[in-house]
DSSP file (Angstrom, degrees, kcal/mol; ACC not computed):
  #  RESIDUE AA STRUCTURE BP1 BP2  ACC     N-H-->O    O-->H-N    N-H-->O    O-->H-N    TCO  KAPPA ALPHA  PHI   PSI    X-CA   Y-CA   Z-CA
    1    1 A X              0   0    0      0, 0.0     2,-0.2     0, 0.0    35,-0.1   0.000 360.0 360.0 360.0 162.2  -26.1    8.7  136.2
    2    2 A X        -     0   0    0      1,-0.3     2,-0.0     0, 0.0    30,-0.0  -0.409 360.0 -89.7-134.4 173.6  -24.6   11.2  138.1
    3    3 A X        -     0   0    0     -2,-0.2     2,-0.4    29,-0.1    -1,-0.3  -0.489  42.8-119.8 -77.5-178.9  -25.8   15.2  138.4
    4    4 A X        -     0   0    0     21,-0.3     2,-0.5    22,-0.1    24,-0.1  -0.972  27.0-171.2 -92.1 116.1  -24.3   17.8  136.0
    5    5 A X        -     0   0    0     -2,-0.4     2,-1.1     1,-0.0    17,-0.0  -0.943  24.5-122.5-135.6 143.1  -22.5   20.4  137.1
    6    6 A X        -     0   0    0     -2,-0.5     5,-0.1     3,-0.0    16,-0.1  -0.592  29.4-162.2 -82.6  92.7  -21.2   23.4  135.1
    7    7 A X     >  -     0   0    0     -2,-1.1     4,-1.0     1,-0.1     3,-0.0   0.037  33.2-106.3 -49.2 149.6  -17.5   23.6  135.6
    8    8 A X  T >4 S+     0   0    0      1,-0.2     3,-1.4     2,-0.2     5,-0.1   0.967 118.8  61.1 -37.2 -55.9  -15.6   26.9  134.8
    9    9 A X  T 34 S+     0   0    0      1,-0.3    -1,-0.2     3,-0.0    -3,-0.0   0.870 102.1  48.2 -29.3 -61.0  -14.2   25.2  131.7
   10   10 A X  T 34 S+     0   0    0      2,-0.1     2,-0.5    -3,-0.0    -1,-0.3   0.565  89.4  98.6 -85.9  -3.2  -17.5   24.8  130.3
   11   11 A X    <<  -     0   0    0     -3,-1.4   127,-0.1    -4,-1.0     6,-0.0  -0.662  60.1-152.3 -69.0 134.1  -18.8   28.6  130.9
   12   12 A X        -     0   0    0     -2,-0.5    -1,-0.1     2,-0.1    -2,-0.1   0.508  35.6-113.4 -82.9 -17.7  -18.5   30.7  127.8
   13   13 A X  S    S+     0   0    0    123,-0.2   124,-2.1   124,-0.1     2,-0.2   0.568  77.9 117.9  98.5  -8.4  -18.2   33.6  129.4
   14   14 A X     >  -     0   0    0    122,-0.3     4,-2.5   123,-0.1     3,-0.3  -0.977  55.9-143.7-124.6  86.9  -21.4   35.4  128.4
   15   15 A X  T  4 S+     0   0    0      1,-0.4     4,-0.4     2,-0.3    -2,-0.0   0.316 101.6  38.2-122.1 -34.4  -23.7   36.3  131.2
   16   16 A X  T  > S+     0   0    0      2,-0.1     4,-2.7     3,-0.1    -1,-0.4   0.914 119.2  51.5 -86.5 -52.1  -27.1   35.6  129.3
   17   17 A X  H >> S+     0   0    0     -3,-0.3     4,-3.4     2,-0.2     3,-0.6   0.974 117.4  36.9 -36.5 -74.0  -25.5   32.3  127.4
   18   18 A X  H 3X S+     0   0    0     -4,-2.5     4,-2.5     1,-0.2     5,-0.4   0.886 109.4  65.9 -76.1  -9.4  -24.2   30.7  130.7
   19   19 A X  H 3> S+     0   0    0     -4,-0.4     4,-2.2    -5,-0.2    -2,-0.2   0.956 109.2  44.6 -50.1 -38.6  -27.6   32.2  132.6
   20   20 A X  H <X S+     0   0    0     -4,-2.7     4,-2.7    -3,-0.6     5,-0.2   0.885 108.3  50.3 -85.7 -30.7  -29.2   29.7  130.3
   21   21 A X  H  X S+     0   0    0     -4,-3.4     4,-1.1     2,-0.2    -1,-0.2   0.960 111.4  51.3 -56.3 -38.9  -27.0   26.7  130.6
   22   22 A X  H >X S+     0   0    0     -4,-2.5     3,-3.6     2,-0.2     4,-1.1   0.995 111.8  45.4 -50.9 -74.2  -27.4   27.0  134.3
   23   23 A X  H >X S+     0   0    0     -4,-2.2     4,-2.8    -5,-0.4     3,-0.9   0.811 116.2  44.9 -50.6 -54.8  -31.0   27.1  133.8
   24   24 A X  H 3X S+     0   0    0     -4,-2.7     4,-0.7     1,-0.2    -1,-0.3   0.596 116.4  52.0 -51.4 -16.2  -30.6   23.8  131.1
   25   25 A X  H << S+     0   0    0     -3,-3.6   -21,-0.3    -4,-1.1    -2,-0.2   0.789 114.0  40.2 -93.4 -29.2  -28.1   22.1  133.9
   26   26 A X  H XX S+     0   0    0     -4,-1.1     3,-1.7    -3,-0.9     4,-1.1   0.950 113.1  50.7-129.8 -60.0  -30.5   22.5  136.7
   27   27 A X  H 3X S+     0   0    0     -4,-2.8     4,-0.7    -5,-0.3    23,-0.2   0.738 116.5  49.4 -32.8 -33.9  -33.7   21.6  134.7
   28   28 A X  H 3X S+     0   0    0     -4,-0.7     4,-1.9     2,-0.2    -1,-0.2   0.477 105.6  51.8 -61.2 -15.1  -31.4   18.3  133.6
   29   29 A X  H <> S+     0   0    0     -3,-1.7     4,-2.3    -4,-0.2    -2,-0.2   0.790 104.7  53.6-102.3 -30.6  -30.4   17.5  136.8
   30   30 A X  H  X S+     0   0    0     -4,-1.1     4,-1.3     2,-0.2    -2,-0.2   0.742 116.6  47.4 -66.8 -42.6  -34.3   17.5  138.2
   31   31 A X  H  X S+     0   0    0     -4,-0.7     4,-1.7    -5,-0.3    -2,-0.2   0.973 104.9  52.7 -38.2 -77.3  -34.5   15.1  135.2
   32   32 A X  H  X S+     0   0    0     -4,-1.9     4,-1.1     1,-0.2    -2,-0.2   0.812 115.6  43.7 -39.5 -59.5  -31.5   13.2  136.2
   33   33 A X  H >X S+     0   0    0     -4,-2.3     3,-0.8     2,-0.2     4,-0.7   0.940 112.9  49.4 -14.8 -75.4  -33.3   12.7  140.0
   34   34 A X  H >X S+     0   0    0     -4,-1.3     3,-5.5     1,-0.3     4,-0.9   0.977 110.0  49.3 -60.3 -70.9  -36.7   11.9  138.8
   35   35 A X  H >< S+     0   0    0     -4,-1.7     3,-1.3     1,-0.3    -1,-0.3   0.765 112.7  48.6 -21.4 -53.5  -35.3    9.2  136.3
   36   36 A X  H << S+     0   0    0     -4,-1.1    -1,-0.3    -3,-0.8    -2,-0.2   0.482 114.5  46.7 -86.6   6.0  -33.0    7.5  139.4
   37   37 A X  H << S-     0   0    0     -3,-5.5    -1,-0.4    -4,-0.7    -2,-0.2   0.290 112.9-130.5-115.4  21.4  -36.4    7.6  141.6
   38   38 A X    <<  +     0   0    0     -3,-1.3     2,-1.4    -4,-0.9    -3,-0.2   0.829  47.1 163.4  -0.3  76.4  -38.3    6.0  138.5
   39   39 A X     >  -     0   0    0     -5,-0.4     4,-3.2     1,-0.2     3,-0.4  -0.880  19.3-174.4-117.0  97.8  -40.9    8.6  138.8
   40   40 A X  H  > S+     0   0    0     -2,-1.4     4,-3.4     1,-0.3     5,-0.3   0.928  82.3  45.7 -70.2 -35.1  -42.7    8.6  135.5
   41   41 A X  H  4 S+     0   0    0      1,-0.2    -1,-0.3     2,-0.2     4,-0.2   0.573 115.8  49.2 -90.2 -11.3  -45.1   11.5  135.9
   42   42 A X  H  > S+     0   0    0     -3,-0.4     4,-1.0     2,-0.1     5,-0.3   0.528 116.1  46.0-108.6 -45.2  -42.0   13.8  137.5
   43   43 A X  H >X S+     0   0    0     -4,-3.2     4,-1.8     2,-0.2     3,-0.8   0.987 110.9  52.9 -75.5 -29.6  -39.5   12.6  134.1
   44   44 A X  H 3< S+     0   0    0     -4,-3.4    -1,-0.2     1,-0.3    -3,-0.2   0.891 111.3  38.3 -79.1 -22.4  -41.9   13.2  132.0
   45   45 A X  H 34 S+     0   0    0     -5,-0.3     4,-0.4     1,-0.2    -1,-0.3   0.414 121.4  52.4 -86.2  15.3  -42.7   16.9  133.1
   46   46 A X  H <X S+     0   0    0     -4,-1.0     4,-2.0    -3,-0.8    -2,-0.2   0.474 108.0  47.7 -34.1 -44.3  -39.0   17.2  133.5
   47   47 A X  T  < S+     0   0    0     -4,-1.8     4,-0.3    -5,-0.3    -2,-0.2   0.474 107.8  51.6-102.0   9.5  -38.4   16.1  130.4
   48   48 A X  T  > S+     0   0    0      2,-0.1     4,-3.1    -5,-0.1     3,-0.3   0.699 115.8  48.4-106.1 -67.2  -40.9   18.3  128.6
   49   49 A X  H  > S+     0   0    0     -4,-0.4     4,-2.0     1,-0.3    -2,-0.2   0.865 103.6  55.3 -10.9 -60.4  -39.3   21.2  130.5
   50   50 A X  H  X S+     0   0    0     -4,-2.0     4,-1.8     1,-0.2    -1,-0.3   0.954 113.6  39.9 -62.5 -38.7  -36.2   20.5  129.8
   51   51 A X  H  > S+     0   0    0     -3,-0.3     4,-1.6    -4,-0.3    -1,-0.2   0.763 109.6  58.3 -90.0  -9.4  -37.1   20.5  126.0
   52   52 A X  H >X S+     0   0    0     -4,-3.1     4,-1.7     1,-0.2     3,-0.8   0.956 115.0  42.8 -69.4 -74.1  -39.5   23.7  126.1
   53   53 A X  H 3X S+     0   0    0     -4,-2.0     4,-2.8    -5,-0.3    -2,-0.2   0.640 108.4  55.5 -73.2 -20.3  -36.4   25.5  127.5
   54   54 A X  H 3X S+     0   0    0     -4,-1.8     4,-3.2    -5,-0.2    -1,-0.3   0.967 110.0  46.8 -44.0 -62.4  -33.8   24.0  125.1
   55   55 A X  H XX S+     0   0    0     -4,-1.6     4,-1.3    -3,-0.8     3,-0.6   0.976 110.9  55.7 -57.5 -59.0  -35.8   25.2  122.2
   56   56 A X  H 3X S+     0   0    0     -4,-1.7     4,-1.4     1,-0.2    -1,-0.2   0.977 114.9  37.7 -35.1 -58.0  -36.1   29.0  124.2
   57   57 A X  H 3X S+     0   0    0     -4,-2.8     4,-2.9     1,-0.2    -1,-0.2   0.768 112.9  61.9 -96.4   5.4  -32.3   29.3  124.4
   58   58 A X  H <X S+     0   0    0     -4,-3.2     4,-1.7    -3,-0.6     5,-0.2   0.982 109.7  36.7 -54.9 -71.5  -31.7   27.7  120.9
   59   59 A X  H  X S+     0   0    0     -4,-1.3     4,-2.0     2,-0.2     5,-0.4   0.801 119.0  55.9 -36.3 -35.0  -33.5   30.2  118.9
   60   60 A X  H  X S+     0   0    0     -4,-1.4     4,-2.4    -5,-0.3    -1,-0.2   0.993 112.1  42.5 -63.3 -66.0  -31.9   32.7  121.7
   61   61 A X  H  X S+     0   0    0     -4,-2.9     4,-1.0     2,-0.2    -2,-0.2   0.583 110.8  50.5 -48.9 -27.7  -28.4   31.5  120.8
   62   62 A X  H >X S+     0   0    0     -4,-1.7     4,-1.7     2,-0.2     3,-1.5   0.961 116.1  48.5 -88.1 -72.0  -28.6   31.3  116.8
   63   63 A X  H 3X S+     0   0    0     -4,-2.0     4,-2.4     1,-0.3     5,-0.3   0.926 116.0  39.4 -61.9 -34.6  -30.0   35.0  117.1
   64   64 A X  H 3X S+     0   0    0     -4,-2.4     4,-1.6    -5,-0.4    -1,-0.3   0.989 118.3  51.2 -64.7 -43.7  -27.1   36.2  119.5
   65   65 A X  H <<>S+     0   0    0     -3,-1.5     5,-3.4    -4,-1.0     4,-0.2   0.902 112.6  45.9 -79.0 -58.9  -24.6   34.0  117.3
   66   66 A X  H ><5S+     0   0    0     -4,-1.7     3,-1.5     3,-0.2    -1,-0.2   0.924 109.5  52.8 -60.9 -45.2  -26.0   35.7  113.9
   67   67 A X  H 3<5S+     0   0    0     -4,-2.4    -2,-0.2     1,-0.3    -1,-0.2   0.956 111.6  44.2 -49.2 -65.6  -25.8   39.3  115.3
   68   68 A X  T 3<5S-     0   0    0     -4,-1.6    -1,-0.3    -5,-0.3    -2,-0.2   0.576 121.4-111.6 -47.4 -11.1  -21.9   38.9  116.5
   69   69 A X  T < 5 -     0   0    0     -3,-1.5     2,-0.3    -4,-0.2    -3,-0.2   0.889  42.6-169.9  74.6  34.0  -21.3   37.2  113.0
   70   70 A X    > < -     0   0    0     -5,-3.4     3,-1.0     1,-0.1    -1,-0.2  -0.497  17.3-149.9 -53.2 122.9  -20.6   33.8  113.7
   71   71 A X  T 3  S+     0   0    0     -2,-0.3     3,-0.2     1,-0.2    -1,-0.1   0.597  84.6  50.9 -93.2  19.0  -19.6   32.3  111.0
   72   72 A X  T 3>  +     0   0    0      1,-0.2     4,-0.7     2,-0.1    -1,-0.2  -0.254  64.6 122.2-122.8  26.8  -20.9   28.5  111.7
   73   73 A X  H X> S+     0   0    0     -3,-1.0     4,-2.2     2,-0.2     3,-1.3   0.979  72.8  49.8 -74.4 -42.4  -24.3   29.4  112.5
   74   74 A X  H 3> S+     0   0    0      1,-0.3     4,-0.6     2,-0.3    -1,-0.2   0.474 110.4  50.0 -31.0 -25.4  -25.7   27.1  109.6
   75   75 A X  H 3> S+     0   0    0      2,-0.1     4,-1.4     3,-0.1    -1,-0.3   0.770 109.5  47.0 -99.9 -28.0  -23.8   24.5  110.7
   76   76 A X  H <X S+     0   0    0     -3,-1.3     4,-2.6    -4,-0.7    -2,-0.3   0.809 113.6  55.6 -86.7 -42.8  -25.1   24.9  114.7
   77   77 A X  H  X S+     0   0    0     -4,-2.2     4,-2.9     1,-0.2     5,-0.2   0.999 109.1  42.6 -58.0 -47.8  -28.8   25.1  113.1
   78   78 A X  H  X S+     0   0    0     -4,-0.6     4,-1.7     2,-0.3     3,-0.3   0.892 110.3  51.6 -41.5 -57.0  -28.1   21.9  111.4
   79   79 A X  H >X S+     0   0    0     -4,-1.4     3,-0.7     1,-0.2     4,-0.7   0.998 118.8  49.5 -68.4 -60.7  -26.3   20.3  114.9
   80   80 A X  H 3< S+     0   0    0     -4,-2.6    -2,-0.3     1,-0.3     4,-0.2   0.539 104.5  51.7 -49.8 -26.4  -30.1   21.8  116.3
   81   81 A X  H 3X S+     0   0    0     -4,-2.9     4,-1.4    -3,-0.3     3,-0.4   0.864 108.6  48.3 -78.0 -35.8  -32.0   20.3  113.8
   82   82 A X  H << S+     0   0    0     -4,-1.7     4,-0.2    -3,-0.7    -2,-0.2   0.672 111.3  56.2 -40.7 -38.8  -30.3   16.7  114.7
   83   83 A X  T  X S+     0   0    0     -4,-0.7     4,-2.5     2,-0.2    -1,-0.2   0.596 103.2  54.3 -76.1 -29.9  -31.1   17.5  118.7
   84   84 A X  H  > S+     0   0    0     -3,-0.4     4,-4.2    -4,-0.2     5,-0.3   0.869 106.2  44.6 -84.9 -32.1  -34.6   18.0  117.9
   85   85 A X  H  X S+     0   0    0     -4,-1.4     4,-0.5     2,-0.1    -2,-0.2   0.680 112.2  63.5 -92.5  14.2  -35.1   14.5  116.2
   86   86 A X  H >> S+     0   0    0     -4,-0.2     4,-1.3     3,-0.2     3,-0.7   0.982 108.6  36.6 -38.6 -86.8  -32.9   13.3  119.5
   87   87 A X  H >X S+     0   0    0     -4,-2.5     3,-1.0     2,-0.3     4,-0.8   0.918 104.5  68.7 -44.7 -65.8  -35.6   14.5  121.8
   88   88 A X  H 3X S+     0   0    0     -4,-4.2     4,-2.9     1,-0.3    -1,-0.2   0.908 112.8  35.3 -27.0 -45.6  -38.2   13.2  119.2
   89   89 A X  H XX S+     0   0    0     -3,-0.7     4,-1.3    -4,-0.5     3,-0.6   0.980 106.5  66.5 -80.8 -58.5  -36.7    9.7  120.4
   90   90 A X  H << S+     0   0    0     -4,-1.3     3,-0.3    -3,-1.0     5,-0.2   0.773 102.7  45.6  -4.5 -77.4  -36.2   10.6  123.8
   91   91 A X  H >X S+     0   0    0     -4,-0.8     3,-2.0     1,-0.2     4,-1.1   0.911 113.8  51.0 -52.2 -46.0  -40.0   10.9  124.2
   92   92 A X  H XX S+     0   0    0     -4,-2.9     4,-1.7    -3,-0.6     3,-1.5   0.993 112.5  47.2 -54.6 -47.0  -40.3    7.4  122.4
   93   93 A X  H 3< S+     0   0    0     -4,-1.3    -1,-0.4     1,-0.3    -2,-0.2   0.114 108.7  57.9 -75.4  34.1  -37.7    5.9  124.8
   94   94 A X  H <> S+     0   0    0     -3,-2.0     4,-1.5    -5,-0.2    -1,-0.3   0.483  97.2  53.7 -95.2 -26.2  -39.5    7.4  127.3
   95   95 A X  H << S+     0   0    0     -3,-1.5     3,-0.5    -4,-1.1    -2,-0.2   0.960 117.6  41.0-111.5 -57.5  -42.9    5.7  126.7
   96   96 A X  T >< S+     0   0    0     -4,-1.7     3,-1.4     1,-0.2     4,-0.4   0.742 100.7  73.9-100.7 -34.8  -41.1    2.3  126.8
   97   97 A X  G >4 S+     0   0    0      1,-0.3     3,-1.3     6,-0.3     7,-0.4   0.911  89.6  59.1 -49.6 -52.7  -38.9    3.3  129.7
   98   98 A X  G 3< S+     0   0    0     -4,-1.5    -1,-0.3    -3,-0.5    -2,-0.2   0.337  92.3  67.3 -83.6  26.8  -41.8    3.1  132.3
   99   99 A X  G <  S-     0   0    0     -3,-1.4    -1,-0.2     1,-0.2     2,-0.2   0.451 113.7 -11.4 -84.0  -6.3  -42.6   -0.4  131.7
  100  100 A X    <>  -     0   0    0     -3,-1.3     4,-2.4    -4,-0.4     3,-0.3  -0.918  66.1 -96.8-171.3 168.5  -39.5   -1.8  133.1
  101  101 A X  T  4 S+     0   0    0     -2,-0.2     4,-0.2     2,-0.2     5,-0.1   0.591 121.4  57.2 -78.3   5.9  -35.6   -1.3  134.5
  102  102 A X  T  > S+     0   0    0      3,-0.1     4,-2.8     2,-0.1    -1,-0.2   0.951 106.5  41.2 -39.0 -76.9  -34.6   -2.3  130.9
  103  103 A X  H  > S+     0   0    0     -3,-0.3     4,-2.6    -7,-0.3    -6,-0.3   0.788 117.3  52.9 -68.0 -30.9  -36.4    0.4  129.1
  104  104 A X  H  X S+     0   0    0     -4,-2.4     4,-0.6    -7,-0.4    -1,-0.2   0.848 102.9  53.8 -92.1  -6.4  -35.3    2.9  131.9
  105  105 A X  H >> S+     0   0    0     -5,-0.3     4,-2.8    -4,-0.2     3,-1.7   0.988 112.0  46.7 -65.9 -66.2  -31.6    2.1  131.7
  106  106 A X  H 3X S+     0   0    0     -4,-2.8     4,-6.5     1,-0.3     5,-0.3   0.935 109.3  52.1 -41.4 -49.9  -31.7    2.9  127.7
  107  107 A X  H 3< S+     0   0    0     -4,-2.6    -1,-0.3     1,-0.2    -2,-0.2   0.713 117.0  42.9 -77.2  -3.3  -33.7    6.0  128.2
  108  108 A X  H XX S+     0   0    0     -3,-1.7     4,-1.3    -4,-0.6     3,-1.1   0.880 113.2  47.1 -67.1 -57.3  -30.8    7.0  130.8
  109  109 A X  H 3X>S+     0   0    0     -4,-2.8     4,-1.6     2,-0.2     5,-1.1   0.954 114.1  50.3 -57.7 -48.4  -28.0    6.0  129.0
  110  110 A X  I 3<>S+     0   0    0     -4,-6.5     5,-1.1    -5,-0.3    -1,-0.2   0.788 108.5  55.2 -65.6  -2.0  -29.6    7.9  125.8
  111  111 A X  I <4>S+     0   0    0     -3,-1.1     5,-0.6    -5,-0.3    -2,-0.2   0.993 118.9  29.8 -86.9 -77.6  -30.1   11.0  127.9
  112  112 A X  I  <>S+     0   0    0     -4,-1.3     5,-0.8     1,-0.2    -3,-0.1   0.931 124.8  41.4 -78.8 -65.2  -26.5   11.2  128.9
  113  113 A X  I  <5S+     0   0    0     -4,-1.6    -1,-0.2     3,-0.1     5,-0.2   0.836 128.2  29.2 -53.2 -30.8  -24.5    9.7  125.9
  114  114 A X  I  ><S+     0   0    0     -5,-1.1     4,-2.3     3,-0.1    -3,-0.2   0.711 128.3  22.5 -83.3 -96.8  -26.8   11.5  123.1
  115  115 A X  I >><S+     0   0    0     -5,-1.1     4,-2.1     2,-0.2     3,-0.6   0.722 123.7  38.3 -23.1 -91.3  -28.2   14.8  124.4
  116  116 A X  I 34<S+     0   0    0     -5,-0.6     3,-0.5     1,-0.3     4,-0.3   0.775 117.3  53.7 -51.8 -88.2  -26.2   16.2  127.2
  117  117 A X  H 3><S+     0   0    0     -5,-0.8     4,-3.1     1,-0.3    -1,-0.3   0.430 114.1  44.4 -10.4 -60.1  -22.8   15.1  125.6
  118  118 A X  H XX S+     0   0    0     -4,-2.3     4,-1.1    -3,-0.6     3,-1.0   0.972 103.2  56.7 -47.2 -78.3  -23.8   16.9  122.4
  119  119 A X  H 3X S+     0   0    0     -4,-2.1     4,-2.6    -3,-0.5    -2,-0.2   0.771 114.5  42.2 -28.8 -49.1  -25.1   19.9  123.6
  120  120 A X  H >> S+     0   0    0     -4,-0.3     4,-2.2     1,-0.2     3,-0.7   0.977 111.6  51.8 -46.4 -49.8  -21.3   20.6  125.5
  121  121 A X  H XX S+     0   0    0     -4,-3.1     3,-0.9    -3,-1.0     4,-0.6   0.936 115.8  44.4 -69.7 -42.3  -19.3   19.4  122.8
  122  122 A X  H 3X S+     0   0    0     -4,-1.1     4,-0.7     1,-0.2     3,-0.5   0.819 112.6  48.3 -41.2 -42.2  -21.3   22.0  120.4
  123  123 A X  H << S+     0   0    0     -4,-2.6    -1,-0.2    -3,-0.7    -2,-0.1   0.743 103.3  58.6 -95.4  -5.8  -21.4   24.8  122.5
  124  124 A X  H <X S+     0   0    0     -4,-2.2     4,-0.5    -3,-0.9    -1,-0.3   0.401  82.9  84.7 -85.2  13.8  -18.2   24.6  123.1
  125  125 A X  H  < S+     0   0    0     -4,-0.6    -2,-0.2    -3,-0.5     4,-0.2   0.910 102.9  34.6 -50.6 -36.9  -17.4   24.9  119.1
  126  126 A X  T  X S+     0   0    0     -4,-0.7     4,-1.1     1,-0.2    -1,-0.2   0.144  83.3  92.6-133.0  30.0  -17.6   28.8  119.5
  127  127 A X  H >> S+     0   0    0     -3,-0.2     4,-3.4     1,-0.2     3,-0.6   0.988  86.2  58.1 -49.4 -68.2  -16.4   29.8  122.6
  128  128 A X  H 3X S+     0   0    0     -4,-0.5     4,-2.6     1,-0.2    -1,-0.2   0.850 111.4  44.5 -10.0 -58.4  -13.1   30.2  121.0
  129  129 A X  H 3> S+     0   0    0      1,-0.3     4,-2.5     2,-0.2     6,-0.4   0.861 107.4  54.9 -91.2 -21.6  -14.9   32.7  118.8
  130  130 A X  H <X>S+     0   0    0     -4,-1.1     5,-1.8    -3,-0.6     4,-0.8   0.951 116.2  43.2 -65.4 -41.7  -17.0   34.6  121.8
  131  131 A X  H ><5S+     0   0    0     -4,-3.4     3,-2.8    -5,-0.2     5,-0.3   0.985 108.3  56.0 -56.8 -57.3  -13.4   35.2  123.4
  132  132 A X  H 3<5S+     0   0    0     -4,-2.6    -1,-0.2     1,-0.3    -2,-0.2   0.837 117.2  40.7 -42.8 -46.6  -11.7   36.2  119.8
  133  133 A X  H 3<5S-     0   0    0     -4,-2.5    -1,-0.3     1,-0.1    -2,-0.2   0.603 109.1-113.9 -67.7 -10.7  -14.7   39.0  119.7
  134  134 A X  T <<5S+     0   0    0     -3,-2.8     2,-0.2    -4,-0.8    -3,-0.2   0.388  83.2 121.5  83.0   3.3  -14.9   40.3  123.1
  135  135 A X  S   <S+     0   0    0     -5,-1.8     2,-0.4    -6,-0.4    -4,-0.2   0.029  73.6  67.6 -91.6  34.3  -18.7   38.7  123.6
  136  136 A X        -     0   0    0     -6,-0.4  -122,-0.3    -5,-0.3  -123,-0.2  -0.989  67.8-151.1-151.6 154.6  -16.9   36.9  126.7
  137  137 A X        +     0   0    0   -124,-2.1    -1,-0.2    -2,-0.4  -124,-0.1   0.773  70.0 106.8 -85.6 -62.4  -15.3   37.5  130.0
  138  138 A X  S    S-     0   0    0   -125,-0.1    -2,-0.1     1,-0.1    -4,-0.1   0.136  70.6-137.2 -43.2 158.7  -13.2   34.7  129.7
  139  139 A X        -     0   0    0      0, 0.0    -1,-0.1     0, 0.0    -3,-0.0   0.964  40.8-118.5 -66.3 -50.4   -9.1   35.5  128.9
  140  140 A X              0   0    0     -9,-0.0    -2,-0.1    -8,-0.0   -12,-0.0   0.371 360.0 360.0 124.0  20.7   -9.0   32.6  126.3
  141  141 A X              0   0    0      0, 0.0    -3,-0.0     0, 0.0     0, 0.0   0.586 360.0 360.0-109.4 360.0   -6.1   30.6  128.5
């Protein structure tokens, strides 16, 4: 699996919003390491990190979201309740991951194809809507 890096594309434009993806890309990517060195006691406090600070800038993001008036916050709580029973499995494949290079290929492959993958495609849902308001830097092109 490869690192993560936050491309232009994927910045929102929003100074506290992409402070915390950086912070969620570079907590993932110290995941992503530890996994390829099969360092159980370094993924799993990486991967409890990672998910303490998910949960921080969720709750951060549905309050910023509601204030500006998004109107698809119910629907992002919802994609956020779905992420949570994600991790919930995470941690399971986790616990079977350090008994062999089976278990630690699935719990890599579900780390990249479930998790990360969601989180982008979600958070890019309301960029569009950060631009349309002014809560973004970006032009919109």
């Amino acid at each position: 699996m490869q690192k993560l890096e936050l491309i232009d594309a994927l910045l929102l434009g929003n100074e506290a919003l992409d402070n915390d993806h950086r912070d969620l890309v570079d907590l993932a990517n110290k995941l992503i390491e530890s996994i390829k060195d099969k360092n159980s006691d370094g993924t799993q406090q990486y991967l409890s990190d990672f998910c303490k600070r998910f949960c921080e800038h969720e709750k951060f993001e549905i309050e910023f979201l509601n204030e500006i008036g998004f109107p698809n916050v119910r629907s992002l709580e919802i994609h956020y309740n779905n992420m949570y029973r994600e991790i919930q499995y995470l941690y399971h494949l986790f616990d079977r991951a350090i008994r062999n290079e089976i278990g630690w290929k699935t719990f890599r492959d579900a780390l990249a194809s479930g998790l990360f993958e969601t989180l982008i495609r979600e958070d890019l849902s309301f960029k569009s809507f950060l631009i349309e308001c002014g809560h973004s830097t970006h032009s919109g092109r």
